[in-house]
matplotlib code that plots the C-alpha trace (Angstrom):
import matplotlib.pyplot as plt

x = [177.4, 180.4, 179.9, 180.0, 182.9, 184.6, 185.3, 187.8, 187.2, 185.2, 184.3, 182.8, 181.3, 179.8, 178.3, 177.2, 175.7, 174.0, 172.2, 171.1, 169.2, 167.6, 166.4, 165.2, 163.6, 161.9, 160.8, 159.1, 160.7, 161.8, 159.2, 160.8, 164.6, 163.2, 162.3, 165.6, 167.6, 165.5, 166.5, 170.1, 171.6, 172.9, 175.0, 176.2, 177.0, 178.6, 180.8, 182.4, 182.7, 184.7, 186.8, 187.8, 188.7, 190.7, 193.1, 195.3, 195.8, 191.9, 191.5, 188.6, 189.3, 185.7, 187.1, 191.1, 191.0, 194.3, 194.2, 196.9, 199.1, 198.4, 196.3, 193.9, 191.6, 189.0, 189.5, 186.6, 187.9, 187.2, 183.9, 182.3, 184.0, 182.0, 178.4, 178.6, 179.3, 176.1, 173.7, 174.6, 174.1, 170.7, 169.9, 170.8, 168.5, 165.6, 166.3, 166.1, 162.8, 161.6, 162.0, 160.4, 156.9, 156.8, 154.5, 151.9, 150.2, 148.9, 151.9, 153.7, 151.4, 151.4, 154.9, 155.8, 153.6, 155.7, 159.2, 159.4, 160.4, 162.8, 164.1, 164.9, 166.6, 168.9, 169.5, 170.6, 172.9, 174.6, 174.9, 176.8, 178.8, 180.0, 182.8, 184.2, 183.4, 185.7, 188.7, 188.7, 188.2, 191.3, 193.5, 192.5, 193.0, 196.9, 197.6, 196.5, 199.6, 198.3, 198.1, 195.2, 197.6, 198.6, 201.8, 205.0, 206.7, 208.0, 208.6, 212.0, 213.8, 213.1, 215.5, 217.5, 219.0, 218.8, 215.9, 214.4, 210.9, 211.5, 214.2, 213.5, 212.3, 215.0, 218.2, 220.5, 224.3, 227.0, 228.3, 231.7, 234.1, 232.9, 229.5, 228.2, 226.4, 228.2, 226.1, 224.1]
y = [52.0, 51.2, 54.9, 56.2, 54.4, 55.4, 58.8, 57.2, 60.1, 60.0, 63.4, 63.5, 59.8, 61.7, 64.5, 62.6, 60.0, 62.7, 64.3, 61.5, 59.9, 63.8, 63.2, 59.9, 60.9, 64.2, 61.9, 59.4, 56.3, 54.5, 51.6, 50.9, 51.2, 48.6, 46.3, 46.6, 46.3, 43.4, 41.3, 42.6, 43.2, 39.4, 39.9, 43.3, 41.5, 39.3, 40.9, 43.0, 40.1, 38.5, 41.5, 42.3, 38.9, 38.1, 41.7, 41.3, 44.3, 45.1, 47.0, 46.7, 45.8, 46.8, 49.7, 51.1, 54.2, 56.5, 59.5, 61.3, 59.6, 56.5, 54.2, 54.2, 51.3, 52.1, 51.3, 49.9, 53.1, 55.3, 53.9, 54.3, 57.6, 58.3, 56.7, 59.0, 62.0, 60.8, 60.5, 64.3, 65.6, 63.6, 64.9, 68.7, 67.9, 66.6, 70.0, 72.0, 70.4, 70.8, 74.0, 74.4, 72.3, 74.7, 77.5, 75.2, 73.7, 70.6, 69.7, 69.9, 67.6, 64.8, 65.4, 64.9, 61.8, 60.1, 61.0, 62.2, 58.3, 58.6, 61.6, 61.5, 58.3, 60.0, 63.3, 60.7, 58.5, 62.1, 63.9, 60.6, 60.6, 63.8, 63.6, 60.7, 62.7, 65.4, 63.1, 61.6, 64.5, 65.9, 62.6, 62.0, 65.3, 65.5, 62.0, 61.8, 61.4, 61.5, 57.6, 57.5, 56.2, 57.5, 59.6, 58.8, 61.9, 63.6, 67.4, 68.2, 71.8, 74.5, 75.3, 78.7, 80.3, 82.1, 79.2, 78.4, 78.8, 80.3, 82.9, 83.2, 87.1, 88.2, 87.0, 88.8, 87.5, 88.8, 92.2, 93.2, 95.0, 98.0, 97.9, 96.9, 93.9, 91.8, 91.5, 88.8]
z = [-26.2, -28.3, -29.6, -26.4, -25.1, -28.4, -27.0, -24.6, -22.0, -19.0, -18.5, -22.4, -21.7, -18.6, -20.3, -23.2, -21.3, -19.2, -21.9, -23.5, -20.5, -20.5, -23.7, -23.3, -20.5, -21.5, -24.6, -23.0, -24.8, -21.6, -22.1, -25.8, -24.2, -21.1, -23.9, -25.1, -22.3, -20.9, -24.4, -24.5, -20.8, -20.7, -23.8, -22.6, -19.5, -21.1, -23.3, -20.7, -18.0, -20.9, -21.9, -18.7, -17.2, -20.9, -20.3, -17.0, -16.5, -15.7, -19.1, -21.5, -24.9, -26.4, -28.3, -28.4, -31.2, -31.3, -28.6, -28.7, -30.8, -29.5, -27.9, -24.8, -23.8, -21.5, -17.5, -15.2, -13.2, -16.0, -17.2, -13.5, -13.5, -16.5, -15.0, -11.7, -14.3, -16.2, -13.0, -11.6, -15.6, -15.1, -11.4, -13.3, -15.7, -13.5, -11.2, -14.7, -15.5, -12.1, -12.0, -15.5, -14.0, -11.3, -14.1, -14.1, -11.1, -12.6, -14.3, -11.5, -9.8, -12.6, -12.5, -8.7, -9.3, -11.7, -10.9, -7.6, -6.6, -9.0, -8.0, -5.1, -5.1, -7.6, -5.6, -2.6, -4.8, -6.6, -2.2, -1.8, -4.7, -5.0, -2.4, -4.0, -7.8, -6.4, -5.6, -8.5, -10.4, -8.7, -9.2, -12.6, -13.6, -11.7, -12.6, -16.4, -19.5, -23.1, -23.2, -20.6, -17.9, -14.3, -15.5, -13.3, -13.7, -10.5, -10.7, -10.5, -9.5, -11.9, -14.3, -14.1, -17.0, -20.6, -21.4, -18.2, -17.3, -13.7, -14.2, -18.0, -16.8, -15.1, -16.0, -18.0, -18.9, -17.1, -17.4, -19.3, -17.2, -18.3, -17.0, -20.6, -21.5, -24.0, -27.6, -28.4]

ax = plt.figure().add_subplot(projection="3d")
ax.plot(x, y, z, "-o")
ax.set_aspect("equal")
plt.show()
């Protein structure tokens, strides 16, 4: 986890998350990872219940690497960003594999079996989140600054001239008297 949250970018965290579920998944290792979880969710708990209730501003303080030339702690905001970006990798995943079941009739039967419960709780949970995933998509996206903070900056009227981005094209400096421009 503290690798993952390392990246310090939701989107990544998503993906990364996404693809690792996949895997565990495909592989079969859930009962060894409930085993895990069922020693170690308490001190997970734990530690971000802490971390977040010792930062005022609502930040975690797990991990704070230099992004961007400085630092960027990781936001509740950000982190469930980054879980709803994991669960509609997973759903992709589960539709890939679907599809892939769907050569073999018995397969597909053992499979349906076993994950179709599963399933289709996910494919509920993603149709529900993917309204909100698109709004925050857009916000993060128009509201990020390279420190991982909503950026204040309001844009102002563009700027006309030799150096300016909107007229940079078409102006030209004055003519002389004679009709000719004057050298550079």
């Amino acid at each position: 986890m503290t690798a993952l949250l390392a990246v310090q970018d939701p989107v990544a965290l998503g993906l990364m998350g996404g693809v690792v579920c996949m895997a565990v998944w495909a592989t079969g290792a859930w009962g060894q990872l409930r085993e895990l979880w069922r020693n170690s969710w308490m001190l997970v708990s734990l530690v971000v219940v802490v971390n977040t209730l010792t930062n005022p501003n609502g930040h975690t303080v797990l991990v704070s690497v230099p992004w961007f030339g400085g630092p960027r702690p990781m936001t509740l905001e950000a982190l469930l960003f980054s879980l709803q970006m994991a669960a509609r990798v997973l759903f992709t995943g589960a539709v890939m594999v679907l599809a892939g079941c769907l050569l073999d009739v018995g397969q597909t039967a053992r499979w349906f079996a076993r994950v179709l419960p599963q399933t289709s709780l996910l494919a509920v949970l993603t149709a529900l989140m993917l309204p909100r995933l698109r709004r925050d998509w857009t916000r993060l996206q128009r509201s990020a600054s390279p420190e991982g903070f909503p950026s204040a900056k309001v844009p102002g009227p563009p700027v006309c001239g030799p150096n300016g981005p909107c007229c940079a094209r078409s102006w030209r400096p004055p003519l002389r008297t004679d009709g000719s421009f004057p050298a550079p």
